[in-house]
Each structure stands twice: as structure tokens, then as C-alpha cells.
C-alpha positions as CSV (number, residue, x, y, z in Angstrom):
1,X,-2.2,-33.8,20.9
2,X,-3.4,-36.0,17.6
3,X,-1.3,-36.1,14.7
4,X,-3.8,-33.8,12.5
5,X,-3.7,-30.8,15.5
6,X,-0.1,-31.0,15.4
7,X,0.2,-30.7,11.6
8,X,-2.4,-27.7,11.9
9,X,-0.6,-25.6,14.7
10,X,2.7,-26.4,12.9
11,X,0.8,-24.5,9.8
12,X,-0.6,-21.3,11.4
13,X,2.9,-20.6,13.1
14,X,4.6,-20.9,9.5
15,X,1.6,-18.7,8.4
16,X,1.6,-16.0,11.0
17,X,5.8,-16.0,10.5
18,X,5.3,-15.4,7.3
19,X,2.9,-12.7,8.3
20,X,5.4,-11.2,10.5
21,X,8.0,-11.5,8.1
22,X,5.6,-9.1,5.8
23,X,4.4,-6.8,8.5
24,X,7.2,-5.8,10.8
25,X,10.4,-4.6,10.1
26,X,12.8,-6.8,9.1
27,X,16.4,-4.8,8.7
28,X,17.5,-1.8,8.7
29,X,17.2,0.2,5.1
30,X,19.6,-0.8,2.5
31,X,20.8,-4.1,4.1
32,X,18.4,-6.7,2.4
33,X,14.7,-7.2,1.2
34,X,12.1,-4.3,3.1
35,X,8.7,-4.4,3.3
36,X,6.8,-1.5,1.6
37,X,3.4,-0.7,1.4
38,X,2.1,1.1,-1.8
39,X,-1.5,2.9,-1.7
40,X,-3.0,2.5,-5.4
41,X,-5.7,4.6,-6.6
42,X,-6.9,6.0,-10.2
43,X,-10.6,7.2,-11.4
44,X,-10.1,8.0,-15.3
45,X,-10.0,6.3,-18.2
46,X,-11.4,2.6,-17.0
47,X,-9.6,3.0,-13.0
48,X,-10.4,-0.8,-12.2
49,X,-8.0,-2.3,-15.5
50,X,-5.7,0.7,-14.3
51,X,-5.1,-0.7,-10.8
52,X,-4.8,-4.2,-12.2
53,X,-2.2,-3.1,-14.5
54,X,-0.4,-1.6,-12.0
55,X,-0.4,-4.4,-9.8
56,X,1.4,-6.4,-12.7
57,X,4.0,-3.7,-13.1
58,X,4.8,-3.6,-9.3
59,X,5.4,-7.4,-9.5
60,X,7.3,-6.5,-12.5
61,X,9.9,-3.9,-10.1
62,X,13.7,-5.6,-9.9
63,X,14.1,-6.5,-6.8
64,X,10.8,-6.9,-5.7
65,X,8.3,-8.9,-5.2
66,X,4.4,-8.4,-4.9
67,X,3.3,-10.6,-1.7
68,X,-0.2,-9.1,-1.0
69,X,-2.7,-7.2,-2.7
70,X,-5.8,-5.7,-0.8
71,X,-9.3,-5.9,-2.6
72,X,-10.3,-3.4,-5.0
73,X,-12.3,-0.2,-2.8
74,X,-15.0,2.1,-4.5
75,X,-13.9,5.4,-2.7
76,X,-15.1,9.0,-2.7
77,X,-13.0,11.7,-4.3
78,X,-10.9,13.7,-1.3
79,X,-10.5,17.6,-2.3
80,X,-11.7,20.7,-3.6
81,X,-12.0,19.4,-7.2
82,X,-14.9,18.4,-8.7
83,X,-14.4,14.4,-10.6
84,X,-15.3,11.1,-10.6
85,X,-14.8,8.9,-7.8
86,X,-11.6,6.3,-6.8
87,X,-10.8,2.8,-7.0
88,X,-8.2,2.4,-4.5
89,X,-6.1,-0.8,-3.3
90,X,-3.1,-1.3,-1.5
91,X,0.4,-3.5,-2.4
92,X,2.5,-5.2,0.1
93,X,6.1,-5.3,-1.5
94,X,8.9,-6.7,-0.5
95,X,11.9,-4.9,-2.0
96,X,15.5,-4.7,-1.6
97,X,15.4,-1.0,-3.9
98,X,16.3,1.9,-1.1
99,X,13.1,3.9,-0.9
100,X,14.1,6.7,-3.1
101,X,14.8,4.0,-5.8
102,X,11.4,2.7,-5.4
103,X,9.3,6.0,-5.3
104,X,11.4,6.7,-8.6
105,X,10.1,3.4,-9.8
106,X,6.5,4.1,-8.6
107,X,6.6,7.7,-10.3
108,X,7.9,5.3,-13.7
109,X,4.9,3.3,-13.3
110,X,2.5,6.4,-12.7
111,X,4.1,8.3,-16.6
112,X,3.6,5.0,-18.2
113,X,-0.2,5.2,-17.6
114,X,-0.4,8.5,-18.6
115,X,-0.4,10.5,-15.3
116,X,0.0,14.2,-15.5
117,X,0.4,16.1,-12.4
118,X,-1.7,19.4,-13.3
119,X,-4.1,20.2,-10.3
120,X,-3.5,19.3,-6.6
121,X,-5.8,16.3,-5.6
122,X,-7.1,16.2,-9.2
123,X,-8.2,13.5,-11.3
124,X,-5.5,11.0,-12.3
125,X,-5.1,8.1,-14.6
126,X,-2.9,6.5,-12.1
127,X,-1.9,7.4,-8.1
128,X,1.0,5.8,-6.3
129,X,2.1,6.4,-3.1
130,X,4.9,5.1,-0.8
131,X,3.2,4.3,2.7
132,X,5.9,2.7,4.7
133,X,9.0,1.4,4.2
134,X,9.8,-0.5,7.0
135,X,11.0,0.9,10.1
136,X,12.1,3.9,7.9
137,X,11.3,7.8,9.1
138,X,12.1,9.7,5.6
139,X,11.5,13.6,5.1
140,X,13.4,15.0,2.6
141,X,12.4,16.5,-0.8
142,X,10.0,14.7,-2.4
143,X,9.8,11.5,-0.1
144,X,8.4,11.8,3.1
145,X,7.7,7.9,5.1
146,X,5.6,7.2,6.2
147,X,2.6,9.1,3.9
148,X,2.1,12.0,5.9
149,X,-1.2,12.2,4.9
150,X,-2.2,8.0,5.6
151,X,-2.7,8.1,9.1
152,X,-5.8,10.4,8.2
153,X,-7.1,8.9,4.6
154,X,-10.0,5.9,5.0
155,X,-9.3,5.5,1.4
156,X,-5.9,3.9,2.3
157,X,-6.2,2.7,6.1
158,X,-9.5,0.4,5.1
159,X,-7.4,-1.3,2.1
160,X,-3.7,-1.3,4.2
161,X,-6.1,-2.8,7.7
162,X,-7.0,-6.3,4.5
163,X,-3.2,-6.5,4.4
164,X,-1.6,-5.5,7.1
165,X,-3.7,-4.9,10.3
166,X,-0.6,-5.2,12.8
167,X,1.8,-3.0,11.2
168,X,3.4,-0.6,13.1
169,X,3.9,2.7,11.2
170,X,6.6,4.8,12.7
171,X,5.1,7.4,14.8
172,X,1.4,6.3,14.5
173,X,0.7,3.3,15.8
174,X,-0.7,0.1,14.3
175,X,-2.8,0.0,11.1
176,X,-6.0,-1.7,12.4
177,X,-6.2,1.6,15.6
178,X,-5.8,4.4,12.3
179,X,-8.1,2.7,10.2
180,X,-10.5,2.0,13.4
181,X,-10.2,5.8,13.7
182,X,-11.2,7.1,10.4
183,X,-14.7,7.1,9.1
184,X,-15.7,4.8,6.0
185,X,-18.7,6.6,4.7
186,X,-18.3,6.2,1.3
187,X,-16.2,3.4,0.7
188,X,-17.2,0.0,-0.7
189,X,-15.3,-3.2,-0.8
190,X,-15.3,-4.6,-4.7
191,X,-14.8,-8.4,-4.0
């Protein structure tokens, strides 16, 4: 094997490593740096400059870095109520906050852009949901992990499958079989 194939394998197994690193579990909660996914999503009051601020404040978190960011997706609205549609993204974090730290953070980030929580699957300045956290199985009040709700929402999976196609969320499976399961009528990559 010539000098320059060497060199290139030795490359992709420090890339996919580091791709491991990001989409498998790496400890148990609480005992060093998780990764966390974070679905994005807003449609008022200029949504795309929303999303990019909030990308900035997520690499802002202490303890946590921002180590992938999915494109920007133009997505239909989900619900009853009539409004404008999404952009969506999704955040690959790594953290060392315990989840309940880092939805409290996320729910920080979401008041400081103005969100109000007045109708169920309303309009919204700013969205921000805790996918996964790891290996972590959370249901208590007000955090359940993984998103109950992702396994079914094209709005996330399509984003999540950019970032993270082989992660395992706990109790569903692999991100690139959900999103290969959902329908994307409606949603359009943004660059």
C-alpha cells in the first residue's frame, strides 16, 4: 500500500472515530461530555436569522460544545392551527450539563427569543427540543428522552438523518430506518 493510501485510510478512521465519538453513546449520564441532539424550529418573525441565532447561543451553553449543525429545512406546519410554515434544523452537542440542566438551558434560549407558549402546536418565535441524550431513557415531568414524538416527525428525522444517520435512539432504532420511514412531502433542503 503507497504512502498517499496509507495517509488517506489513516484519515477516514480518525474521521469516522470522530463520527462515532458524536453518534453513539459515550458514558453513562453525568460522568463526562454526552452527546445531545437538539431539533430547532421557528416560523415568526424572520425564522431563518432565528435558527442562526440559536445556533450561536447553543455554542454559547457552558459546557458544551456545538459539533454539527444540519442544513436549514423549509417544512410544513404539523397541527390543527392554522400559520406559517417551519424552518427546522437540528444541533449535535456535546455537553457535560445533565439533561435537565440542558432542557432548562434550551427553555432559556427559547424566552430570550421571545417564545410564549399560548396554543398547543402554535406558531413560535423559537422551538427547542431535547432529542437524545445519549444512551439516556428519561420520563419524568417535563423531560421525556428520547422526543417522544421524533420517531414520527419528518421535520426532525430528515435534519437528525444530515447529522447523525447511525445513531441509535433508545427504543427506536437508528436514525437513517425512522427517517426512511416517514414521508417528506413538504420539506425542502435550504443549502
Amino acid at each position: 500500500m503507497g504512502a498517499v493510501v496509507r495517509v488517506a485510510v489513516a484519515a477516514l478512521r480518525l474521521a469516522m472515530a470522530e463520527f462515532v465519538a458524536v453518534a453513539a453513546p459515550v458514558t453513562a449520564p453525568g460522568s463526562g461530555w454526552q452527546p445531545a441532539y437538539v431539533g430547532l424550529g421557528s416560523n415568526l418573525d424572520g425564522p431563518v436569522e432565528r435558527i442562526e441565532r440559536a445556533f450561536a447561543q447553543l455554542a454559547a451553553l457552558p459546557s458544551t460544545r456545538l459539533i454539527a449543525r444540519s442544513a436549514l429545512w423549509h417544512t410544513p406546519p404539523v397541527g390543527p392551527v392554522a400559520q406559517p410554515p417551519f424552518i427546522n434544523a437540528v444541533a449535535g452537542l456535546l455537553t457535560q450539563l445533565p439533561p435537565r440542566a440542558l432542557l432548562e438551558a434550551l427553555l432559556a434560549t427559547e424566552r430570550e427569543q421571545g417564545r410564549r407558549r399560548e396554543v398547543r402546536w402554535g406558531p413560535r418565535t423559537l422551538d427547542l427540543d431535547l432529542l437524545v441524550y445519549g444512551a439516556s431513557v428519561v420520563d419524568e415531568p417535563g423531560l421525556q428522552i428520547p422526543h417522544p414524538e421524533m420517531p414520527h416527525r419528518a421535520f426532525v428525522l430528515y435534519p437528525l438523518a444530515e447529522v447523525a444517520p447511525a445513531l441509535w435512539v433508545p427504543g427506536h432504532g437508528r436514525v437513517a430506518s425512522l427517517r426512511a420511514a416517514v414521508e417528506g412531502s413538504g420539506l425542502e433542503r435550504r443549502g
